[in-house]
PyMOL Python script that loads the backbone (N, CA, C, O; Angstrom):
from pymol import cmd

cmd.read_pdbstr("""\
ATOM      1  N   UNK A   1      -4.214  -7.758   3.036  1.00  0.00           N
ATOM      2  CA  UNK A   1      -5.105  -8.762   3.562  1.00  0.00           C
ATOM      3  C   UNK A   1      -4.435  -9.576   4.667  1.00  0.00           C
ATOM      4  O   UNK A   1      -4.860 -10.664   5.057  1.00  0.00           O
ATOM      5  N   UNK A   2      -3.135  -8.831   5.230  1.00  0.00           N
ATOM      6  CA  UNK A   2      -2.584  -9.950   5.936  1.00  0.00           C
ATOM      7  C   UNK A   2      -3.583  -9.628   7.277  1.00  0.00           C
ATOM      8  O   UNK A   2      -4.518  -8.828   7.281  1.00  0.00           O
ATOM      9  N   UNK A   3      -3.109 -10.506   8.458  1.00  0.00           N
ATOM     10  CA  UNK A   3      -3.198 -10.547   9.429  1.00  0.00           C
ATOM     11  C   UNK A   3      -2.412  -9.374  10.221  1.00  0.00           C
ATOM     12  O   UNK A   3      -1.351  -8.905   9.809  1.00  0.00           O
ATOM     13  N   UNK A   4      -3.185  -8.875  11.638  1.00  0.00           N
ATOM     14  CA  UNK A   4      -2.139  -8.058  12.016  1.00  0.00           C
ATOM     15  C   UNK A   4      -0.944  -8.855  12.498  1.00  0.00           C
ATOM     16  O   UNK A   4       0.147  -8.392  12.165  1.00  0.00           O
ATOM     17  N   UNK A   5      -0.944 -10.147  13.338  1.00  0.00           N
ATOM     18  CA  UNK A   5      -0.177 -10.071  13.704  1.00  0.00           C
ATOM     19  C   UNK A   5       0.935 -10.821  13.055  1.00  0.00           C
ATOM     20  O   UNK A   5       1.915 -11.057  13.762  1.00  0.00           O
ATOM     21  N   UNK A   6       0.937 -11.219  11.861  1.00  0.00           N
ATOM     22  CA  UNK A   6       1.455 -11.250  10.415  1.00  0.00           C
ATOM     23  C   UNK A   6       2.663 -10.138  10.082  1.00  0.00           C
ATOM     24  O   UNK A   6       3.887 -10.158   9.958  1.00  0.00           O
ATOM     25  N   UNK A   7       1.417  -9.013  10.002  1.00  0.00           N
ATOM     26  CA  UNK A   7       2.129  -7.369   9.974  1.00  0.00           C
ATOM     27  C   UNK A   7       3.223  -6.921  10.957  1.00  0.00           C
ATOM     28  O   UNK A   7       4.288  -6.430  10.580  1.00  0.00           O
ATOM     29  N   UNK A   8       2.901  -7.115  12.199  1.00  0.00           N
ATOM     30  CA  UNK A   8       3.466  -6.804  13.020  1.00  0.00           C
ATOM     31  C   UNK A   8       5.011  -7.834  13.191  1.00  0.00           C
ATOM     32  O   UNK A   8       6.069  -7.384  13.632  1.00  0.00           O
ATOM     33  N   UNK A   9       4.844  -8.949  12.829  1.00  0.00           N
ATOM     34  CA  UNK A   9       6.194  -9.747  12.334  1.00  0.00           C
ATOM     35  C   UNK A   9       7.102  -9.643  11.806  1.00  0.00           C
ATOM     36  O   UNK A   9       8.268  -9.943  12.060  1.00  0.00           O
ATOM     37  N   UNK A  10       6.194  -8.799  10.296  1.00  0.00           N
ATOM     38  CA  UNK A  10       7.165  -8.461   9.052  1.00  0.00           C
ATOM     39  C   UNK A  10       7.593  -7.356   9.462  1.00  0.00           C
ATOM     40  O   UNK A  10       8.546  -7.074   8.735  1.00  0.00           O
ATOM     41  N   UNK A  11       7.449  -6.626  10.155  1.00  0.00           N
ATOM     42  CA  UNK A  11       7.677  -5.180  10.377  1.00  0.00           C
ATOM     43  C   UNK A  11       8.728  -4.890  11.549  1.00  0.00           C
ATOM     44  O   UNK A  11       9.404  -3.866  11.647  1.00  0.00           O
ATOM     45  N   UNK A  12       8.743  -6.297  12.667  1.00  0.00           N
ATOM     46  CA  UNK A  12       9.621  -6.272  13.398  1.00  0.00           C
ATOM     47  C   UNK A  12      10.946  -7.013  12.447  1.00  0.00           C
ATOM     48  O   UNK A  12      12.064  -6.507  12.546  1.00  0.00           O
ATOM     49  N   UNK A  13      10.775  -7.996  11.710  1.00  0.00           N
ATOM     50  CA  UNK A  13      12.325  -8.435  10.851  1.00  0.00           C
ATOM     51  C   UNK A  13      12.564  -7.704   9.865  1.00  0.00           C
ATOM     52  O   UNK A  13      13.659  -7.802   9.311  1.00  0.00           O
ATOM     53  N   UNK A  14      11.789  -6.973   9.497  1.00  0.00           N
ATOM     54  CA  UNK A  14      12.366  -5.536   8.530  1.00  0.00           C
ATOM     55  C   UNK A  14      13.083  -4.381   9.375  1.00  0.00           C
ATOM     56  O   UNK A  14      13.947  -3.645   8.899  1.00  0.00           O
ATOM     57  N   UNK A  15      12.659  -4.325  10.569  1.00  0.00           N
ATOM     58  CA  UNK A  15      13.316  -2.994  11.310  1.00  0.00           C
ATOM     59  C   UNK A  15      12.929  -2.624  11.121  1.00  0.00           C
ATOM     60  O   UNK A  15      13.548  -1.561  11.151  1.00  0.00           O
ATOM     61  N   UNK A  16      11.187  -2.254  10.482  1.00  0.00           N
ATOM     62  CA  UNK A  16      10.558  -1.495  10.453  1.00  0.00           C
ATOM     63  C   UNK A  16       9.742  -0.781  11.393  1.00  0.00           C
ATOM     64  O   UNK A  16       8.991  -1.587  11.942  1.00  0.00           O
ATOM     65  N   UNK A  17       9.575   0.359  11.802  1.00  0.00           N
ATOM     66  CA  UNK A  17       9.012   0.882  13.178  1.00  0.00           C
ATOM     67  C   UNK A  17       8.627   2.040  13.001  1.00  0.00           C
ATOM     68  O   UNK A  17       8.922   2.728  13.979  1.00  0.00           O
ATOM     69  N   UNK A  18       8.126   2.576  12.253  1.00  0.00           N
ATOM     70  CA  UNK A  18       7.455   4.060  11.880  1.00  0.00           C
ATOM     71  C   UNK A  18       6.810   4.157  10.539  1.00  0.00           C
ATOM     72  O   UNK A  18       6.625   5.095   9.764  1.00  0.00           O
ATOM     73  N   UNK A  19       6.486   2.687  10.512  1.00  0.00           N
ATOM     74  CA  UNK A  19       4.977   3.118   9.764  1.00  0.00           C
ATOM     75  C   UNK A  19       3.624   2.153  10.739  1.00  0.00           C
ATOM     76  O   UNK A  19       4.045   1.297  11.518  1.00  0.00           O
ATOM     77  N   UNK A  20       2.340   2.322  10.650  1.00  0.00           N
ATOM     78  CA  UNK A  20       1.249   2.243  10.807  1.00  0.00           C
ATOM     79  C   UNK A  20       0.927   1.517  10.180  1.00  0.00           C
ATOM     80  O   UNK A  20       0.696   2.004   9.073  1.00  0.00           O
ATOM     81  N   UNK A  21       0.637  -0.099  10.246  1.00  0.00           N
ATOM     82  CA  UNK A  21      -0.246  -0.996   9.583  1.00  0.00           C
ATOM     83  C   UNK A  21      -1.361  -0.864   9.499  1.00  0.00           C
ATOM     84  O   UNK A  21      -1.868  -0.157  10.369  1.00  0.00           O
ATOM     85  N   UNK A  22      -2.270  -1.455   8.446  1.00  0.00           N
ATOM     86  CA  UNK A  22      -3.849  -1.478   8.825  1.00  0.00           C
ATOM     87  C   UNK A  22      -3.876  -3.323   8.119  1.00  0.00           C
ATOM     88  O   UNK A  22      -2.965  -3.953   7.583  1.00  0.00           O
ATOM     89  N   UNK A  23      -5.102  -3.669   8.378  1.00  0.00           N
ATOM     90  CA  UNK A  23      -5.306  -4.767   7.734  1.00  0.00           C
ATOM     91  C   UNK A  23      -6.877  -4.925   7.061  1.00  0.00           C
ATOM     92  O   UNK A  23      -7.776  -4.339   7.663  1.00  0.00           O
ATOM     93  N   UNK A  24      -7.101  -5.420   6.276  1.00  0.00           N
ATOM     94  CA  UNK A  24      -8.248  -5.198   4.996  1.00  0.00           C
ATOM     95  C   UNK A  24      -8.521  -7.067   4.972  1.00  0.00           C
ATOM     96  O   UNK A  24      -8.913  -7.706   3.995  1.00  0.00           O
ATOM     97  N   UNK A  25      -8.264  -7.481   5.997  1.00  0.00           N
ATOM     98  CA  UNK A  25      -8.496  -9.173   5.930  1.00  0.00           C
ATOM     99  C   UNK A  25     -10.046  -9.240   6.306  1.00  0.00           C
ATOM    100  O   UNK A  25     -10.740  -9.696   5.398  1.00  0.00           O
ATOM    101  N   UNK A  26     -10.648  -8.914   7.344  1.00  0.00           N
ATOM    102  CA  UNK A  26     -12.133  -9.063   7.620  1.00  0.00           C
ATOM    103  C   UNK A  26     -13.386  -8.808   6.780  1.00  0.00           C
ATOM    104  O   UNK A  26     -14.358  -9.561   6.727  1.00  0.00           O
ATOM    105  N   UNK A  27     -13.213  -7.446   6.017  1.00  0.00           N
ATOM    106  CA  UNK A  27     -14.265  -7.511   5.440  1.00  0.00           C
ATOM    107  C   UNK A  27     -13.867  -6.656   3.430  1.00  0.00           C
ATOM    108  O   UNK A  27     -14.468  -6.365   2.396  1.00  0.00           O
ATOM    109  N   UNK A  28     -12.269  -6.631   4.121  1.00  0.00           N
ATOM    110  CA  UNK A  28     -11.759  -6.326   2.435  1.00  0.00           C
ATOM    111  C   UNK A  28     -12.443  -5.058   2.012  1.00  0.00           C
ATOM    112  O   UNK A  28     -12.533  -4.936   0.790  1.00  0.00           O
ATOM    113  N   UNK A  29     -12.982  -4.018   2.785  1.00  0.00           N
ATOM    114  CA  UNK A  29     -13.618  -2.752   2.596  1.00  0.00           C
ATOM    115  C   UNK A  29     -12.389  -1.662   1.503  1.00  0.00           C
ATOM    116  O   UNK A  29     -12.500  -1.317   0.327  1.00  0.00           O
ATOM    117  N   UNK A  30     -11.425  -1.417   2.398  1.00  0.00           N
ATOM    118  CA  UNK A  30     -10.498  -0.848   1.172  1.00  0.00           C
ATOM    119  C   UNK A  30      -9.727  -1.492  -0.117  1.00  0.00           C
ATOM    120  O   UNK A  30      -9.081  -0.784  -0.890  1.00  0.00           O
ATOM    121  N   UNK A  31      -9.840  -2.696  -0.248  1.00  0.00           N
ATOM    122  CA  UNK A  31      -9.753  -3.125  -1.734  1.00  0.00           C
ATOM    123  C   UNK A  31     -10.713  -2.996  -2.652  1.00  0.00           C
ATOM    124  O   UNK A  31     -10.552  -2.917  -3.870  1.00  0.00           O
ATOM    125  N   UNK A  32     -12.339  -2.965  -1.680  1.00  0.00           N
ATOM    126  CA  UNK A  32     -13.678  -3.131  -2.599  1.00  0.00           C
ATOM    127  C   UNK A  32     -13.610  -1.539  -3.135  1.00  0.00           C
ATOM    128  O   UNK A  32     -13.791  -1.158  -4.292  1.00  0.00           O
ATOM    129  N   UNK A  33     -13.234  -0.563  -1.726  1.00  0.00           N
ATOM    130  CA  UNK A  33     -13.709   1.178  -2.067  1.00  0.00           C
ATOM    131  C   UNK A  33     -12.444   1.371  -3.491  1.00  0.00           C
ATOM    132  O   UNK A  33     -12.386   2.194  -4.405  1.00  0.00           O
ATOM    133  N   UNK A  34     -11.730   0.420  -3.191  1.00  0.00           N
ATOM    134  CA  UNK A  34      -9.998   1.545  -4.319  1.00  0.00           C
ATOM    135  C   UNK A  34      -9.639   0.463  -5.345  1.00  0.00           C
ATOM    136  O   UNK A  34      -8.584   0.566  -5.971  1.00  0.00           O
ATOM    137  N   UNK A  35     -10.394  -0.476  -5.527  1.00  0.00           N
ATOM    138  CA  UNK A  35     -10.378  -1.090  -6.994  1.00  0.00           C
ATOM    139  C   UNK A  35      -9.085  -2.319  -6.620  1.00  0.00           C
ATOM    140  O   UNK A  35      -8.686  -2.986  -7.574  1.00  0.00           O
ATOM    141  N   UNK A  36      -8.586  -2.527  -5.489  1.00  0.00           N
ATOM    142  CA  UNK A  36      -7.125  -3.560  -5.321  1.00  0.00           C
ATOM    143  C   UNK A  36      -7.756  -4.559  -5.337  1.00  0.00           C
ATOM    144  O   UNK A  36      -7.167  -5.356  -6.067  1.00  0.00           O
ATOM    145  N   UNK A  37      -9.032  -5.165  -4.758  1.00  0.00           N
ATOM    146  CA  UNK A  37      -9.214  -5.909  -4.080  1.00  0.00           C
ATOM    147  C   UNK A  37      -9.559  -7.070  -5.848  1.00  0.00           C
ATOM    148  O   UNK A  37     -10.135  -6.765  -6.892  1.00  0.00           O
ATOM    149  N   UNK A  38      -8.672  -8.750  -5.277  1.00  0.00           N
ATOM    150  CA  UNK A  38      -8.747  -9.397  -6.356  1.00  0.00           C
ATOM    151  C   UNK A  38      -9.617 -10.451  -5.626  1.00  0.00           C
ATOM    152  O   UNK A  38      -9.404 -11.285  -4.746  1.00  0.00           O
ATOM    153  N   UNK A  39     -10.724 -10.051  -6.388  1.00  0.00           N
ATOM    154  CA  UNK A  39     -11.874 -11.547  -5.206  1.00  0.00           C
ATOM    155  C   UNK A  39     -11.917 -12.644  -5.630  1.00  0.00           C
ATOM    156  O   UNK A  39     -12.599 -13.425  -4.966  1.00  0.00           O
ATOM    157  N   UNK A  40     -11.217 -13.204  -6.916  1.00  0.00           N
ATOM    158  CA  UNK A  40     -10.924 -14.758  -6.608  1.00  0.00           C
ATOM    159  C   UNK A  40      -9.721 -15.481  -5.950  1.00  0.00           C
ATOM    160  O   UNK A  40      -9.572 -16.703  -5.944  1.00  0.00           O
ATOM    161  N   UNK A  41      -8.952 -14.650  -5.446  1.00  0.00           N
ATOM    162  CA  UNK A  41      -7.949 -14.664  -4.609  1.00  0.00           C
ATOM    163  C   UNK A  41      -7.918 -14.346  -3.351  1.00  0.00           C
ATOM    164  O   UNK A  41      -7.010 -14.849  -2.690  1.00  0.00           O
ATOM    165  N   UNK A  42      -8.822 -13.493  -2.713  1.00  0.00           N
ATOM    166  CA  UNK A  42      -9.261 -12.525  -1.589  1.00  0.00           C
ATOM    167  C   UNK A  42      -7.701 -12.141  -1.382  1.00  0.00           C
ATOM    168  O   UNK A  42      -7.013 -12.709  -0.534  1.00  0.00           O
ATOM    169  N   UNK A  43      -7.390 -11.503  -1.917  1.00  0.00           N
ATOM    170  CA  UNK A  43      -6.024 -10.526  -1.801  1.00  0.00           C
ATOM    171  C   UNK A  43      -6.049  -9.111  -2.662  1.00  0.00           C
ATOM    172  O   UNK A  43      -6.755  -8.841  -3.633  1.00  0.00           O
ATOM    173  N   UNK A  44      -5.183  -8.401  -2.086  1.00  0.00           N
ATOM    174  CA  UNK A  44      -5.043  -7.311  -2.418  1.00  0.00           C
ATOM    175  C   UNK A  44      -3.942  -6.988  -3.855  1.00  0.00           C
ATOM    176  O   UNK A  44      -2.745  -7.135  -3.608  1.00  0.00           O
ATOM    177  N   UNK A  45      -4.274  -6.610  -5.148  1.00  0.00           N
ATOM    178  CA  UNK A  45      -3.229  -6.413  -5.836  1.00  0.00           C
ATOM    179  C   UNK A  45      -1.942  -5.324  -5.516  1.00  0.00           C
ATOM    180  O   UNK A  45      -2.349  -4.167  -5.627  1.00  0.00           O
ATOM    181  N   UNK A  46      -0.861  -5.382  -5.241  1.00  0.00           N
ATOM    182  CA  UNK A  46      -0.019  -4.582  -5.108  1.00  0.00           C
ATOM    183  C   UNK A  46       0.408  -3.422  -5.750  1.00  0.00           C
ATOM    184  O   UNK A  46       1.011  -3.415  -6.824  1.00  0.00           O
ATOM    185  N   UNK A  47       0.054  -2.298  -5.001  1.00  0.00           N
ATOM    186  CA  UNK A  47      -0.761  -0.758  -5.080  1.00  0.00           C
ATOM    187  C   UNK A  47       0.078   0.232  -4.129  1.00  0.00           C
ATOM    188  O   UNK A  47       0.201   0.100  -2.911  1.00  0.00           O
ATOM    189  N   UNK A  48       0.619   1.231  -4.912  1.00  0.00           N
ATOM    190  CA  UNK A  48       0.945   2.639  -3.788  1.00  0.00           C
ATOM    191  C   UNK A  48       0.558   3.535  -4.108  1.00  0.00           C
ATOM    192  O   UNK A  48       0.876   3.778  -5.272  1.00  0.00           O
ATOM    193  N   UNK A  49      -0.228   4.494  -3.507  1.00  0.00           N
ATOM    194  CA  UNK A  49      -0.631   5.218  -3.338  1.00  0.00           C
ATOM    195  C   UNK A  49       0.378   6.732  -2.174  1.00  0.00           C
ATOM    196  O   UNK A  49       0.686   7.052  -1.026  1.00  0.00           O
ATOM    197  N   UNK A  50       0.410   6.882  -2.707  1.00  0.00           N
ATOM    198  CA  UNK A  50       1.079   8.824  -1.996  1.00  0.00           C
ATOM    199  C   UNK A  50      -0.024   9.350  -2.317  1.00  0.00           C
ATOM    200  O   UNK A  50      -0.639   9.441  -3.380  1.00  0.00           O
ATOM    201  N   UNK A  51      -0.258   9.783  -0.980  1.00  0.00           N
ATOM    202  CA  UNK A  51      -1.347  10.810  -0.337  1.00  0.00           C
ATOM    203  C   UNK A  51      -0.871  12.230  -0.041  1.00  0.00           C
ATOM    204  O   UNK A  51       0.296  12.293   0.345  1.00  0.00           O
ATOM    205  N   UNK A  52      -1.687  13.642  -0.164  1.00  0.00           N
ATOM    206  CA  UNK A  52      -0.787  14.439   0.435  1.00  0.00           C
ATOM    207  C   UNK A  52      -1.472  14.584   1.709  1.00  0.00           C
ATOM    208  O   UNK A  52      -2.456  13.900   1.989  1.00  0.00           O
ATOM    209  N   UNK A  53      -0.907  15.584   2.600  1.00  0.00           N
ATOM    210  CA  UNK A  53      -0.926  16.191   3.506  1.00  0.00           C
ATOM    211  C   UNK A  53      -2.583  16.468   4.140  1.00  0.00           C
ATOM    212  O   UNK A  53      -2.866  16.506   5.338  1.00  0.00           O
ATOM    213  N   UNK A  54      -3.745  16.678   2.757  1.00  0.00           N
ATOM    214  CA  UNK A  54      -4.653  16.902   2.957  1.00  0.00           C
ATOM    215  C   UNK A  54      -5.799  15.945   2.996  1.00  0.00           C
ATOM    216  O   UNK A  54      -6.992  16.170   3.199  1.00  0.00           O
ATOM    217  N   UNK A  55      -4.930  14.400   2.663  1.00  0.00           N
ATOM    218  CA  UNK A  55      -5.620  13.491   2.545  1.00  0.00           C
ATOM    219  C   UNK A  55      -6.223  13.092   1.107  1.00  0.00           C
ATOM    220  O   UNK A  55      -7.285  12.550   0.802  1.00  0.00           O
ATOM    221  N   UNK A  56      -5.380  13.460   0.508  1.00  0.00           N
ATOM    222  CA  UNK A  56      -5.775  13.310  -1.561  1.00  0.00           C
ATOM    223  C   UNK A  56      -4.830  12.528  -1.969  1.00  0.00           C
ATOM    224  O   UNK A  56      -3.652  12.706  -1.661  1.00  0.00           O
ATOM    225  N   UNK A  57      -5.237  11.600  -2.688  1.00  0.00           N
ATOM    226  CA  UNK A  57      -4.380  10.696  -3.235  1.00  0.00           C
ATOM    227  C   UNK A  57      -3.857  11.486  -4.371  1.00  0.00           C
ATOM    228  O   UNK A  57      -4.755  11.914  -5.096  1.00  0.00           O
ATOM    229  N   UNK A  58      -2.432  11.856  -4.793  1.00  0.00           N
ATOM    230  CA  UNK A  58      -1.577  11.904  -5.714  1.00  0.00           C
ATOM    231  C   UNK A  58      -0.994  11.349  -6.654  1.00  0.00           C
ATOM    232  O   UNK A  58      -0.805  11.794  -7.786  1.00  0.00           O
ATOM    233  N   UNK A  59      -0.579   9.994  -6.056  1.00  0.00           N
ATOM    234  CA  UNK A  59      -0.173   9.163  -7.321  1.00  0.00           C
ATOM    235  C   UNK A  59      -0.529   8.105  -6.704  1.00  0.00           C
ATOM    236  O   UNK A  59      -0.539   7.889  -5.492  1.00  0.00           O
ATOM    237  N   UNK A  60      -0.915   7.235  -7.832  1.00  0.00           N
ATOM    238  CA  UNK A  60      -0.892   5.378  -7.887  1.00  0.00           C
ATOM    239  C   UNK A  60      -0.200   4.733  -8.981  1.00  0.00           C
ATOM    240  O   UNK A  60      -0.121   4.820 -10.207  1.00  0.00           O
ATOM    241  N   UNK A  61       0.303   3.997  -7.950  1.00  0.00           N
ATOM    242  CA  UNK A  61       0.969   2.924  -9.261  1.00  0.00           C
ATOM    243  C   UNK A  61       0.593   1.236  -8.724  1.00  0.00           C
ATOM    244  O   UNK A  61       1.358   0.664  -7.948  1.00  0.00           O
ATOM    245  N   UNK A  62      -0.637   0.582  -9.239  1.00  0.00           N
ATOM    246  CA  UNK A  62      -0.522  -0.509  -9.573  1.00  0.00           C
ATOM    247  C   UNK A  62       0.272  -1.521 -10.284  1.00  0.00           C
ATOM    248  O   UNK A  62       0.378  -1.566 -11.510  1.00  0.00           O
ATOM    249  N   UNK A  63       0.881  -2.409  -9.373  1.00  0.00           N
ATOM    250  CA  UNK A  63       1.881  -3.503 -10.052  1.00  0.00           C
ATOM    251  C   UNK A  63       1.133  -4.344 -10.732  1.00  0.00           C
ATOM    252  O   UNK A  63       0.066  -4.727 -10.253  1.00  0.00           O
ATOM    253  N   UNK A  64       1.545  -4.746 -11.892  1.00  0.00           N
ATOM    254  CA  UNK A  64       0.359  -5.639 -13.196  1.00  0.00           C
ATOM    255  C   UNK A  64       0.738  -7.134 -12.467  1.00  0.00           C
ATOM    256  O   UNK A  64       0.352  -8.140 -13.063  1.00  0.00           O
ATOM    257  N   UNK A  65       1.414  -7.282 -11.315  1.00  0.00           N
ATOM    258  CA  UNK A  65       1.837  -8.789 -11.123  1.00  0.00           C
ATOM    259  C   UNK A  65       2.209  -8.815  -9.837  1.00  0.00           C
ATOM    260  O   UNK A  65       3.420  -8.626  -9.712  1.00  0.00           O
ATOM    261  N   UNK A  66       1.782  -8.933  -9.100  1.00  0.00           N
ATOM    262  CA  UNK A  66       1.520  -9.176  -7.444  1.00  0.00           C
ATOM    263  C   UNK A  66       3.128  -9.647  -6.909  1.00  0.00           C
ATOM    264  O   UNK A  66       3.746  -9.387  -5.877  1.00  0.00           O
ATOM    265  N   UNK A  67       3.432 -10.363  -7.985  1.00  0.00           N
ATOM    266  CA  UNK A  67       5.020 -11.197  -7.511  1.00  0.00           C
ATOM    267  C   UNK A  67       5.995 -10.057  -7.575  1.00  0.00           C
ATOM    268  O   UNK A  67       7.119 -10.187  -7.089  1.00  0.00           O
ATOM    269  N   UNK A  68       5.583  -8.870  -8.195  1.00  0.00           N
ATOM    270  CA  UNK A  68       6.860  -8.058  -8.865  1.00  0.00           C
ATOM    271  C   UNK A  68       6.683  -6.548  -7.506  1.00  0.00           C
ATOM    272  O   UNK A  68       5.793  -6.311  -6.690  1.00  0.00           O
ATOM    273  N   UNK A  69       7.688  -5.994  -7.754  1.00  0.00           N
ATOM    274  CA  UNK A  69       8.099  -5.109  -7.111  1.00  0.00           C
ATOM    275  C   UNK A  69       7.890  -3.813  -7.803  1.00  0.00           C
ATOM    276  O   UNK A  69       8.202  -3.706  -8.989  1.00  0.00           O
ATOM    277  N   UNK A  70       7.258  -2.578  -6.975  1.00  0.00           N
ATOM    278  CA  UNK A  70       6.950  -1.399  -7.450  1.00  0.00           C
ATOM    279  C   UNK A  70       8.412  -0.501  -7.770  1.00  0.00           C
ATOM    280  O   UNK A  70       9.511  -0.595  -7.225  1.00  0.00           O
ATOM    281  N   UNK A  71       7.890   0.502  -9.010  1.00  0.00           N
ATOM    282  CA  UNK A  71       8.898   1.313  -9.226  1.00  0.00           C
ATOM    283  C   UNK A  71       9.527   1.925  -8.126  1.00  0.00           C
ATOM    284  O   UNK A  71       8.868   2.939  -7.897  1.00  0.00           O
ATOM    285  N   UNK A  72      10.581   1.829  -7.220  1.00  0.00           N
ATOM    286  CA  UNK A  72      10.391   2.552  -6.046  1.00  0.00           C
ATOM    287  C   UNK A  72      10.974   4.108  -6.775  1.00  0.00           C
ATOM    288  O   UNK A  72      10.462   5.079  -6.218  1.00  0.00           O
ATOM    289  N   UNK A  73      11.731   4.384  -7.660  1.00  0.00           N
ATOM    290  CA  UNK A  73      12.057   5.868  -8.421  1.00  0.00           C
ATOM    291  C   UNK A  73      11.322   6.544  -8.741  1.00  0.00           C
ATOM    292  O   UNK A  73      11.574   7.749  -8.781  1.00  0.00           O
ATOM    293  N   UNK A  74      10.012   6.003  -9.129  1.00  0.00           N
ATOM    294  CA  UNK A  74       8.766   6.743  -9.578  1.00  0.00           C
ATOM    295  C   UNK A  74       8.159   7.405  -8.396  1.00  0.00           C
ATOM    296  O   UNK A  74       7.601   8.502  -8.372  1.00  0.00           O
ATOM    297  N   UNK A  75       8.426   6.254  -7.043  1.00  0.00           N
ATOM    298  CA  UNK A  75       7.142   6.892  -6.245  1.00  0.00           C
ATOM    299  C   UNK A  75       8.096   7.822  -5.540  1.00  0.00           C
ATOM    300  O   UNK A  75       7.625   8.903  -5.186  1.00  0.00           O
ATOM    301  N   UNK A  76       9.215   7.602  -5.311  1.00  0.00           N
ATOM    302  CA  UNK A  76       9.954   8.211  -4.264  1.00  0.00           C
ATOM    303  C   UNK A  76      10.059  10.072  -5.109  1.00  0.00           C
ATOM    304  O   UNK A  76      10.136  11.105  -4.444  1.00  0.00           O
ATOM    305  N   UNK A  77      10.027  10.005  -6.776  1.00  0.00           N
ATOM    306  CA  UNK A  77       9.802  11.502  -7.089  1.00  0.00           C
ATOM    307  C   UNK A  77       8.224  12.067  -7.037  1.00  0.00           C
ATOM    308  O   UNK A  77       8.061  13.259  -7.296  1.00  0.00           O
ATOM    309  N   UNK A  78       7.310  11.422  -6.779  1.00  0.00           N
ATOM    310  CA  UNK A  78       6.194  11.693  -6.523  1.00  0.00           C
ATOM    311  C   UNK A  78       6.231  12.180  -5.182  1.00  0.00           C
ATOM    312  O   UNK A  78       5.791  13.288  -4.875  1.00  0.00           O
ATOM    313  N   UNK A  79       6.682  11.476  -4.476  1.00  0.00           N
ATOM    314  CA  UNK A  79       6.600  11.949  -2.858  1.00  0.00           C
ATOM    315  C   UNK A  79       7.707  13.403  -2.657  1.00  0.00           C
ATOM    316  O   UNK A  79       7.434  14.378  -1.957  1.00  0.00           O
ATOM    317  N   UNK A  80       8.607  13.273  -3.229  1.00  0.00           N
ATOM    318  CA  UNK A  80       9.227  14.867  -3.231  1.00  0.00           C
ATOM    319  C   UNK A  80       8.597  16.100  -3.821  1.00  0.00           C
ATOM    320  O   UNK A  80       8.470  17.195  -3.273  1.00  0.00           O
ATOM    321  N   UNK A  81       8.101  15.620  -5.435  1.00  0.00           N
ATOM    322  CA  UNK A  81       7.395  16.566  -5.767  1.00  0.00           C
ATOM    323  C   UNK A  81       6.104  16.943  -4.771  1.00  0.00           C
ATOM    324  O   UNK A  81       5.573  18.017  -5.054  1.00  0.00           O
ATOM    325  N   UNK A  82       5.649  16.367  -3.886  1.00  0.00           N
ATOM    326  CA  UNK A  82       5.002  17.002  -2.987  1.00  0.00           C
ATOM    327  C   UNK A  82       5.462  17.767  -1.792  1.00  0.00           C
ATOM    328  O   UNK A  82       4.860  18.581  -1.093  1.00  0.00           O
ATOM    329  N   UNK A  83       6.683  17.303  -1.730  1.00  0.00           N
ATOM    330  CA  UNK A  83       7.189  18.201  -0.328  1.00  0.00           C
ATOM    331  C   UNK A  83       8.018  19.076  -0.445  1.00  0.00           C
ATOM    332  O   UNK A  83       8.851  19.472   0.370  1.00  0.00           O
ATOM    333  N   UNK A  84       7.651  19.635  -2.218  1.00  0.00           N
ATOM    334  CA  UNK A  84       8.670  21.073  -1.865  1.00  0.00           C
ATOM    335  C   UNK A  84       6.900  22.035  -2.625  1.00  0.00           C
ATOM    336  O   UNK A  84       6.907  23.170  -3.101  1.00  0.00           O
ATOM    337  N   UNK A  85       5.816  21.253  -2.513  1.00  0.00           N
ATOM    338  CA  UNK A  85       4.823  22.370  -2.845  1.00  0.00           C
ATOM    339  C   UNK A  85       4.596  22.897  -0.816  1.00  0.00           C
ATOM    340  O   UNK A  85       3.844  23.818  -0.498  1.00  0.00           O
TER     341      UNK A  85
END
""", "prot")
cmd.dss("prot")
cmd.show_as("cartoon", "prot")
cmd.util.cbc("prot")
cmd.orient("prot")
């Protein structure tokens, strides 16, 4: 739900530069379509999703607590187990 140019902030003091932001602040369409979206908060619950190649979601892991940090071990073997099919 951030702002882009929010996104584009965090992404320059992360050193981040090869991923693709989107933002879901205007009308919150992909929290309403994928179940994130927390509408007495208008925020997004913290959600990853690995997609494959064909555009299918593979795995999700919803964080039960917005403050906390995703398994990154879980997703990072999800994302391999896709790139040796």
């Amino acid at each position: 739900m951030d702002l882009p140019f929010a996104q584009k902030r965090w992404c320059g003091a992360a050193g981040v530069d090869k991923v693709t932001t989107l933002s879901d602040h205007r009308d919150a369409s992909f929290g309403t379509a994928y179940g994130t979206l927390i509408k007495e908060l208008r925020l997004l619950a913290r959600c990853v999703f690995v997609v494959d190649r064909d555009g299918v979601i593979r795995y999700i892991q919803l964080v039960k607590e917005v403050t906390k940090e995703p398994d990154y071990a879980s997703i990072l073997e999800a994302v391999k187990k896709l790139l040796k099919k």
